[in-house]
LUMPA-597916 format. One record per residue (C-alpha): residue in one letter; y, x negated, z. Coordinates in steps of 0.001 Angstrom, whole numbers, plus 500000, padded with zeros to 6 digits. Last residue first. Example, Ala and Ser with C-alpha at 12.3 -4.5 7.8 and 13.67 -1.06 7.14 Angstrom:
REM LUMPA-597916
(node 'S' (498940 486330 507140));
(node 'A' (495500 487700 507800));
REM end
This chain:
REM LUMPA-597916
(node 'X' (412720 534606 495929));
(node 'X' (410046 536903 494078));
(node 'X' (407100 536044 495937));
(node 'X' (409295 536488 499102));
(node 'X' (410455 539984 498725));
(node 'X' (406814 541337 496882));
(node 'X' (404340 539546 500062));
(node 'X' (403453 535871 499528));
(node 'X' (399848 534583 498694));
(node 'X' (398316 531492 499109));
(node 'X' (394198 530372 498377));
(node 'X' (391896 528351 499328));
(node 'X' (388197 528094 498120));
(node 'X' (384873 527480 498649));
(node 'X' (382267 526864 496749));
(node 'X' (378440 526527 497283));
(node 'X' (376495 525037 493836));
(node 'X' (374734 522213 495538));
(node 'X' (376012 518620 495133));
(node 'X' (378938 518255 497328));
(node 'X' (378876 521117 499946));
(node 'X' (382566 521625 501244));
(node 'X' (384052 520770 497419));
(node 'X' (386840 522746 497803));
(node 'X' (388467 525107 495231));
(node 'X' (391829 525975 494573));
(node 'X' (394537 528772 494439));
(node 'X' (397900 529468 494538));
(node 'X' (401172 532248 494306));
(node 'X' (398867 534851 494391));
(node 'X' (401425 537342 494177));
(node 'X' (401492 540799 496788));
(node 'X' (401731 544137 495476));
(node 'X' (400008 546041 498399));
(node 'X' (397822 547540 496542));
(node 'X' (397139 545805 493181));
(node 'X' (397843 541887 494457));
(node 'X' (397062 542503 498083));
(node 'X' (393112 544103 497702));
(node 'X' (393199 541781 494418));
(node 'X' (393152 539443 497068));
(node 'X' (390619 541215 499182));
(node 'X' (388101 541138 496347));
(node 'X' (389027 537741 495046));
(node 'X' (388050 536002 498206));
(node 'X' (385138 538362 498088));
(node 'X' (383276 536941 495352));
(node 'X' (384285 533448 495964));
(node 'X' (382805 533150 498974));
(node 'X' (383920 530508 501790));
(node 'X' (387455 531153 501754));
(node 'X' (389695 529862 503489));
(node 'X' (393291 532744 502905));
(node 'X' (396946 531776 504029));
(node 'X' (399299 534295 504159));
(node 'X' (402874 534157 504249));
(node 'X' (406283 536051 504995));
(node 'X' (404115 538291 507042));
(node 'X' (403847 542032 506120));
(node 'X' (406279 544860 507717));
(node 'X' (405840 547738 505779));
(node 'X' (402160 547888 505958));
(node 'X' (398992 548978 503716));
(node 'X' (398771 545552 501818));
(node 'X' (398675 543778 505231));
(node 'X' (395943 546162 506461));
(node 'X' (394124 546917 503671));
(node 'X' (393622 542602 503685));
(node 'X' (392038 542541 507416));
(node 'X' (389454 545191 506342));
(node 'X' (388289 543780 503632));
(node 'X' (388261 540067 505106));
(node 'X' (385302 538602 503864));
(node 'X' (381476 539048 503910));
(node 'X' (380756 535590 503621));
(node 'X' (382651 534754 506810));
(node 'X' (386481 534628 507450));
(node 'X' (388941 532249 507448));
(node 'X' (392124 533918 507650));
(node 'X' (395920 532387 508200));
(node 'X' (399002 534636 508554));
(node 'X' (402972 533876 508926));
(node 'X' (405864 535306 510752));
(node 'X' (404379 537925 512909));
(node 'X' (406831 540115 514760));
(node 'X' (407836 540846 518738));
(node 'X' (404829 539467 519561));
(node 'X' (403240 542916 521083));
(node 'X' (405162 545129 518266));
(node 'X' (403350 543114 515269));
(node 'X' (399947 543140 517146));
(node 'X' (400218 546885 517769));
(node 'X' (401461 547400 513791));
(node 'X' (398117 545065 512514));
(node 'X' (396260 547345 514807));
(node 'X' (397752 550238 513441));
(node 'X' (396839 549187 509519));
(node 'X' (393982 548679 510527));
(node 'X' (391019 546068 511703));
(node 'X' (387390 547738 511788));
(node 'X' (385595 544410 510292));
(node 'X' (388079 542008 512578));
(node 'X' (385948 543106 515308));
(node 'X' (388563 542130 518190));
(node 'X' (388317 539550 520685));
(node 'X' (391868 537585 521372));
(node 'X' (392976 534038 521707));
(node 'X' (396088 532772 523218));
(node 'X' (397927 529738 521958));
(node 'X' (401719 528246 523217));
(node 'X' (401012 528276 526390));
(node 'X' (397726 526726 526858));
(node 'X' (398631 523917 524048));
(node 'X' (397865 521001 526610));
(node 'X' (394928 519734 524748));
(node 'X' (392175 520527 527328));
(node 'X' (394546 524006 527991));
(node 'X' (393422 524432 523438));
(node 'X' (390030 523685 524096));
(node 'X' (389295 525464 527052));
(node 'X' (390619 528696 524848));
(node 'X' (388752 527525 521874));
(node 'X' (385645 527405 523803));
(node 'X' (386289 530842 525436));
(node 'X' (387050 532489 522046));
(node 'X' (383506 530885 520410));
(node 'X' (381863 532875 523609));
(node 'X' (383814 536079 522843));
(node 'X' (382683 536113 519132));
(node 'X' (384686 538768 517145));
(node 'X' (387976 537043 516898));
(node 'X' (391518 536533 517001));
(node 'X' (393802 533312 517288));
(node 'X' (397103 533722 518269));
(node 'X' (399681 531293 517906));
(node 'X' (403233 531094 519139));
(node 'X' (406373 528468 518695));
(node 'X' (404465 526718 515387));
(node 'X' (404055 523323 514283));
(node 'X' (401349 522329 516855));
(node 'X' (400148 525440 517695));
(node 'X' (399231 525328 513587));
(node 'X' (396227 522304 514354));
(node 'X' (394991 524716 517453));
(node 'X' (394698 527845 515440));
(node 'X' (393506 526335 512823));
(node 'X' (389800 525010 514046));
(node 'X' (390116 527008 517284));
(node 'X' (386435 527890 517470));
(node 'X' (386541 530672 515780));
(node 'X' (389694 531715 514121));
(node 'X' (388150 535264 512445));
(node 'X' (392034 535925 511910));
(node 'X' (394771 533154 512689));
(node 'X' (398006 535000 513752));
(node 'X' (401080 533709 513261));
(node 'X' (404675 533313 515412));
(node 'X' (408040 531471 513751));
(node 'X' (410741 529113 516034));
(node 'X' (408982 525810 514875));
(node 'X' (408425 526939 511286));
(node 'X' (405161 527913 510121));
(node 'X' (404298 526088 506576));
(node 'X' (401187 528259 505941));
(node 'X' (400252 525774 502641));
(node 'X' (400961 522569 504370));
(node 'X' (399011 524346 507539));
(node 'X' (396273 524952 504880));
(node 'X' (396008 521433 503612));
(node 'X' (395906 519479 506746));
(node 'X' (393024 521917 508141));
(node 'X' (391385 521326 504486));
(node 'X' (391582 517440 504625));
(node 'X' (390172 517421 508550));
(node 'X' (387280 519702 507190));
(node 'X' (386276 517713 504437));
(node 'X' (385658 514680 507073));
(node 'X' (384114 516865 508848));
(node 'X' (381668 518430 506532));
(node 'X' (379701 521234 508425));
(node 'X' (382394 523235 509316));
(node 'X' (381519 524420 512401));
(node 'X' (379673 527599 513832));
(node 'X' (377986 527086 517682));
(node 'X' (374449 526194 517574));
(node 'X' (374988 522455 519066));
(node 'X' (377737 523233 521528));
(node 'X' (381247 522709 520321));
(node 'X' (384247 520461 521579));
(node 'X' (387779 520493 519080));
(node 'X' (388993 516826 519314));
(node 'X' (392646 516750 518303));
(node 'X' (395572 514792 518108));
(node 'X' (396726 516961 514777));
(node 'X' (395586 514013 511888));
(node 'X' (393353 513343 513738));
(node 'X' (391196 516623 513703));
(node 'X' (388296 515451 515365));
(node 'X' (384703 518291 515536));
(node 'X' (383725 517444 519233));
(node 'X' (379734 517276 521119));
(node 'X' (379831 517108 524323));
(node 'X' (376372 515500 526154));
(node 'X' (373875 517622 528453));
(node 'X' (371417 515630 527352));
(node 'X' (370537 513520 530637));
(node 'X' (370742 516440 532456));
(node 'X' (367441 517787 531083));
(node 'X' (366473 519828 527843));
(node 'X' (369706 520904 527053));
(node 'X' (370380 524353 526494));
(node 'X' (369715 526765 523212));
(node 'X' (369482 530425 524551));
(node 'X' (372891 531534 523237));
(node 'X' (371148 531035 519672));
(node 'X' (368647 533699 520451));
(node 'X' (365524 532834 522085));
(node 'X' (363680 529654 523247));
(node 'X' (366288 526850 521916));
(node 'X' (365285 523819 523727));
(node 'X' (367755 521017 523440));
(node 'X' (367528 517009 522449));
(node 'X' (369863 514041 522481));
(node 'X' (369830 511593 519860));
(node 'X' (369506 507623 520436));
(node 'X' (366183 507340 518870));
(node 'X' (363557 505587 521058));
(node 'X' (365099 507627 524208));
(node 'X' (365076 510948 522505));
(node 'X' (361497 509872 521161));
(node 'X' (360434 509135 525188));
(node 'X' (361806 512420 526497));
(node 'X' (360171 514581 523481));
(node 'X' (356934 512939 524200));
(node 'X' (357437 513096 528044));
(node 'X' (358299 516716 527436));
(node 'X' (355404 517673 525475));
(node 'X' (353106 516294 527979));
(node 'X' (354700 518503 530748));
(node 'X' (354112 521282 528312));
(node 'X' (356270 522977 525863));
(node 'X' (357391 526882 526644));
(node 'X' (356211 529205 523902));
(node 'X' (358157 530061 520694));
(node 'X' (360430 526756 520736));
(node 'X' (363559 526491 518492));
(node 'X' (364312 522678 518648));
(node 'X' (368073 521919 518961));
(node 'X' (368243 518182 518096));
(node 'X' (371359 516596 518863));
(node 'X' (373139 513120 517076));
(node 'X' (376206 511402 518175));
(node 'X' (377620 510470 515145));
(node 'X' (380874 508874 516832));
(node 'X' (382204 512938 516696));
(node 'X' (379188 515124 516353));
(node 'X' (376366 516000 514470));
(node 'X' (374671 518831 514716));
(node 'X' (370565 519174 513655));
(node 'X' (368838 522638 514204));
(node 'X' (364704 522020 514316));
(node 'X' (362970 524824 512901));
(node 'X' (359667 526758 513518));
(node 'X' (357970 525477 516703));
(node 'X' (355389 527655 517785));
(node 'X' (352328 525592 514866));
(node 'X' (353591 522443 517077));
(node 'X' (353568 523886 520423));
(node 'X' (350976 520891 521796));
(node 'X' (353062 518800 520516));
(node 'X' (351701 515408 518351));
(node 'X' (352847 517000 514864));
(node 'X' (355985 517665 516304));
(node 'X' (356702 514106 517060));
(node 'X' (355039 512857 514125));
(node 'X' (357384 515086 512114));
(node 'X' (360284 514198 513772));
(node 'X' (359585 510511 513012));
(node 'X' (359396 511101 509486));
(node 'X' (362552 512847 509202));
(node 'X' (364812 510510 511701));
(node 'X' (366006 508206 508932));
(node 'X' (368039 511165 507262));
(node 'X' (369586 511622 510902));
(node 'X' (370653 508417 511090));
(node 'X' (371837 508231 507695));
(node 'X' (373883 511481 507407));
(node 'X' (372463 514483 505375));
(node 'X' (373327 514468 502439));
(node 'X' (371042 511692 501016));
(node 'X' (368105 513124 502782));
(node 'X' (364347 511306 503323));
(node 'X' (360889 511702 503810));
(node 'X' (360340 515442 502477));
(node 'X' (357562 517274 501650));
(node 'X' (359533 520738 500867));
(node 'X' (359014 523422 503447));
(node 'X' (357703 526724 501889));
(node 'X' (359426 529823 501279));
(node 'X' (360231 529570 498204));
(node 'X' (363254 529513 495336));
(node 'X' (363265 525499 495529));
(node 'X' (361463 524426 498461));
(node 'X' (362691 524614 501767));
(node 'X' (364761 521772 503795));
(node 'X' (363280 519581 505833));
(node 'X' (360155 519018 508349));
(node 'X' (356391 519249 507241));
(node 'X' (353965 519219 509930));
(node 'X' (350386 517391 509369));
(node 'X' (347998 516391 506798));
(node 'X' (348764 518025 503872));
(node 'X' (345475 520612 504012));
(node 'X' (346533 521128 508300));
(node 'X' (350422 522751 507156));
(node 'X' (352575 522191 510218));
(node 'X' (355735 523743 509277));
(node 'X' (359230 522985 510444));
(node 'X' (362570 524188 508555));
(node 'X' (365641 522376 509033));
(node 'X' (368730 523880 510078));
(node 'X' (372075 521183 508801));
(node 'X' (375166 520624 510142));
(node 'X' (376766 516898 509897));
(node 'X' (376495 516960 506765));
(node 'X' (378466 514236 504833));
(node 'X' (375785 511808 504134));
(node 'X' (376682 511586 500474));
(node 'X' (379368 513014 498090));
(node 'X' (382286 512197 500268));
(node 'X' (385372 513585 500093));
(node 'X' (387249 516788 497875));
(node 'X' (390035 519380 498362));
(node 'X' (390704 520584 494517));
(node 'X' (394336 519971 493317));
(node 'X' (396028 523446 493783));
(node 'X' (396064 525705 490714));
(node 'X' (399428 527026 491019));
(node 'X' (400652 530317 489586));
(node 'X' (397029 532051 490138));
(node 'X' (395809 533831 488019));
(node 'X' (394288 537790 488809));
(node 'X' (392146 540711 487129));
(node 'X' (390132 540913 490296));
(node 'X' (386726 540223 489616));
(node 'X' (386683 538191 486353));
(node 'X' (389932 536837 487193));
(node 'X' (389526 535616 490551));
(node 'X' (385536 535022 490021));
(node 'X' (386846 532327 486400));
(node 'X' (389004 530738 488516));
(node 'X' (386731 530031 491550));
(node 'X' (384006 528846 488951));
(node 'X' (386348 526897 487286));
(node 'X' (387217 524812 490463));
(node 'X' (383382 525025 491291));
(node 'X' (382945 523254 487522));
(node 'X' (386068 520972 487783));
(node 'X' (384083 519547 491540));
(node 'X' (380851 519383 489867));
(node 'X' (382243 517278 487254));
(node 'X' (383462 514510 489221));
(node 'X' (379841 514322 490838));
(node 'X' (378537 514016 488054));
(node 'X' (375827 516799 487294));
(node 'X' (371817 516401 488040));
(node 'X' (372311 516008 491643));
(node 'X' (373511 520042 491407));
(node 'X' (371150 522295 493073));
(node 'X' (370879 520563 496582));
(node 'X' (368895 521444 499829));
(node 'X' (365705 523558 497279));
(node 'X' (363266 520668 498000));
(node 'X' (361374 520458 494638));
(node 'X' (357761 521940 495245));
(node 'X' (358063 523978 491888));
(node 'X' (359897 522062 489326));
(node 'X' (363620 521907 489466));
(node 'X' (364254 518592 491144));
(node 'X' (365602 516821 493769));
(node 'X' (362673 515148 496100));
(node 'X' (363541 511709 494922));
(node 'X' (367465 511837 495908));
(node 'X' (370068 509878 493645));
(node 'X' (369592 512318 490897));
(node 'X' (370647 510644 487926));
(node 'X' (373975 512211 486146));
(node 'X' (374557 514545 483354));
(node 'X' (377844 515532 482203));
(node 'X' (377863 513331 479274));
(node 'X' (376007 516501 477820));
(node 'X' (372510 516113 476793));
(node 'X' (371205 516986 473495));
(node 'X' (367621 518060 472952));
(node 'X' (367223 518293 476914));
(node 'X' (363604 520131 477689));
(node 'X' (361603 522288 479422));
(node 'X' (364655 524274 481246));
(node 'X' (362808 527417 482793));
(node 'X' (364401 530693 481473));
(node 'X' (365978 533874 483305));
(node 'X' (366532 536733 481029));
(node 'X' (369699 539607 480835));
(node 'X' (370577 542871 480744));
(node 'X' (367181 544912 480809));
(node 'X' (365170 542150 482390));
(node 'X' (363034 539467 481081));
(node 'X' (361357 536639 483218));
(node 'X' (359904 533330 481999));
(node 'X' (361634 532614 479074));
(node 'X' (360639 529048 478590));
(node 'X' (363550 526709 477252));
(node 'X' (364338 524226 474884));
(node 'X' (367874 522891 474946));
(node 'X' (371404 522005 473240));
(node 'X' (373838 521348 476093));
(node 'X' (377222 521918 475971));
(node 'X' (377370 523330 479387));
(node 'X' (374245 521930 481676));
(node 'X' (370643 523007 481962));
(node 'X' (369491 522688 485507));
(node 'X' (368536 526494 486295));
(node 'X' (368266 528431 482939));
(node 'X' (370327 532078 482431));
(node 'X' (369959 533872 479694));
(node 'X' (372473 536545 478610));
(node 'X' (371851 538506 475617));
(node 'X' (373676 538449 472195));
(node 'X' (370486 537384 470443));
(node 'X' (369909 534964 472630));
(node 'X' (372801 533379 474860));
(node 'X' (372944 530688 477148));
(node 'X' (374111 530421 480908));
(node 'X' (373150 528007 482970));
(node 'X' (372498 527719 486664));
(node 'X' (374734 526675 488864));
(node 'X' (374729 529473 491597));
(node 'X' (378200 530606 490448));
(node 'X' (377646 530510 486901));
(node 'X' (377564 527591 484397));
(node 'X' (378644 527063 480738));
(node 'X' (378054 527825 477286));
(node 'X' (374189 526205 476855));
(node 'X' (372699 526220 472916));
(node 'X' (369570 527886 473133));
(node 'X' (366092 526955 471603));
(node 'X' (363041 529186 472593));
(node 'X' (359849 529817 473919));
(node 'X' (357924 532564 474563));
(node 'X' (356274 533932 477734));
REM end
């Protein structure tokens, strides 16, 4: 392949960036905007190239020294972070951009407020994390960690800046561990959830049943380590603690709201908590229900909203597709003393209408105000719904964890139902790779224009 000089205009969604030769896109992993480069085209296709960076001719004062050894962009690199090589200032304007540039891009859409970006910590914030496991016999033993960059294999790593200390120190152990099991080639990944006071649990996914010498190993590293371990033989409803003695509770705190949501170690939670507790504050600011109003969190999980708005709300009700994550809020919110001002219910949120939005309407009497946090794939379904009816909440609240469809479903409200995006803004959930996610506020025709 040939090479070639190329002046950098800016980034895209995964980070990379984008150049231009002879009017065609080219995009090159770990070059920054501004940036005059040599590159390697290493892959042509019929509307754009990808290049590998081989050089910095003029680096931007965007730059910054990876704090972690095994960042990098060369094959073998672990592929956990894609950004250590931008400040970490600047990575939070670039996913800010990068949410303004999808909402306009994809939807034809501004916001009339860009909200200040939610940001925190840049290091040992992740208190989720699925590591891989691999027990490769030519490097000596089991690899643990993240995967390489763009591969399938499992980076040699001995340490984690984003993950959080104790568990970063816990790498090399884990891998002797494993590496003494009789089940270490059926052992593919190790899930690692952190909870409140950093209490620490393994989830090990185990393809055969360990032995009674596995268990005394596992047993006496548990004990060494402080951490509790579970055995994950199937599905993630499968995980359970290895013995009594690790049956502990693991909580997600929301202070600011008095509470302390529990979880089990495979459940879905944010996995920056300190992020998490800014974002919860930010979104009820945003909702502002009023103590006589009703609203209805969609996809609500665990209770993450749903519990923080009972508080400033008369009625919440929290729907969504996962009957076990329902139950959990449920306990969560009688735990808490909120049992009659929250009920949950389990709907696919994917085949929501315009006549279930009507049924819930009737049911409560009216619905007031709207948040939705839903997956990657969005809230399609959810947003022809509220742009479809004749009675739409004064206010909707969307978390967004994907861009792309965040500005699908708004432009969904905006061009169908009419709706404003009265704000928007990104937060920084994952410092340091290129994931962004986003809030945004939107008002139905009447109340945008009052």
């Amino acid at each position: 392949m040939s090479e070639v000089e190329l002046r950098v205009d800016s980034l895209d969604l995964e980070g990379r960036g984008i150049a231009r030769l002879d009017g065609k896109v080219v995009f090159v992993p770990g070059a920054l905007p501004g940036e005059r480069i040599r590159a390697e085209i290493v892959c042509r296709k019929a509307k754009f190239d990808r290049a590998r960076l081989l050089a910095v001719l003029d680096e931007s004062p965007l730059r910054a020294r990876p704090r972690c050894p095994h960042f990098g962009l060369h094959a073998g690199a672990c592929g956990g972070c894609s950004m250590q090589h931008v400040d970490a200032r600047a990575q939070v304007a670039i996913k800010q951009r990068a949410l303004e540039d999808a909402l306009w891009h994809l939807a034809r859409l501004k916001p009339r407020r860009v909200l200040r970006p939610v940001e925190g910590p840049s290091w040992g914030y992740r208190h989720r994390a699925r590591l891989a496991v691999r027990y490769v016999a030519k490097k000596g033993g089991v690899l643990v960690g993240f995967h390489e960059r763009a591969s399938s294999y499992v980076a040699d790593m001995r340490e984690c800046h984003v993950l959080p200390a104790a568990v970063s120190r816990l790498l090399l152990p884990l891998r002797e561990l494993i590496g003494a099991l009789s089940l270490r080639e059926r052992l593919p990944q190790v899930e690692v959830a952190v909870g409140t006071g950093d209490r620490v649990v393994l989830v090990l996914r185990v393809l055969q049943p360990p032995t009674a010498a596995d268990r005394e190993r596992l047993e006496a590293f548990a004990a060494a380590n402080g951490v509790a371990i579970w055995l994950q033989p199937g599905g993630p409803n499968s995980a359970a603690p290895m013995s009594a003695a690790h049956a502990v509770e693991l909580s997600l705190p929301l202070p600011e709201f008095g509470l302390a949501l529990p979880f089990a170690p495979t459940d879905f939670t944010q996995v920056n908590h300190r992020i998490n507790e800014v974002l919860v504050r930010v979104a009820v600011r945003l909702l502002d229900p009023q103590p006589q109003e009703r609203v209805v969190d969609f996809f609500c999980g665990l209770g993450n909203f749903t519990l923080a708005l009972s508080r400033r709300a008369a009625t919440v009700v929290g729907i969504e597709g996962n009957a076990e994550l329902l139950a959990r809020a449920q306990a969560a919110a009688h735990q808490h003393g909120l049992g009659d001002r929250v009920r949950f219910e389990a709907r696919n949120l994917f085949e929501w209408t315009a006549a279930d939005w009507d049924g819930l309407r009737h049911q409560l009497g009216a619905v007031d105000r709207v948040l939705i946090d839903p997956p990657r794939e969005g809230a399609l379904a959810v947003a022809q719904a509220l742009a479809a009816t004749s009675a739409p909440p004064r206010r909707v609240v969307y978390v967004s964890c994907n861009p792309a469809t965040l500005a699908r479903d708004c432009a969904v409200l905006a061009h169908e139902g009419c709706w404003t995006l009265q704000a928007a803004g990104a937060i920084n959930m994952f410092p340091h790779t290129s994931h962004v996610e986003a809030i945004a506020m939107l008002q139905p025709p009447e109340r945008a224009a009052a």
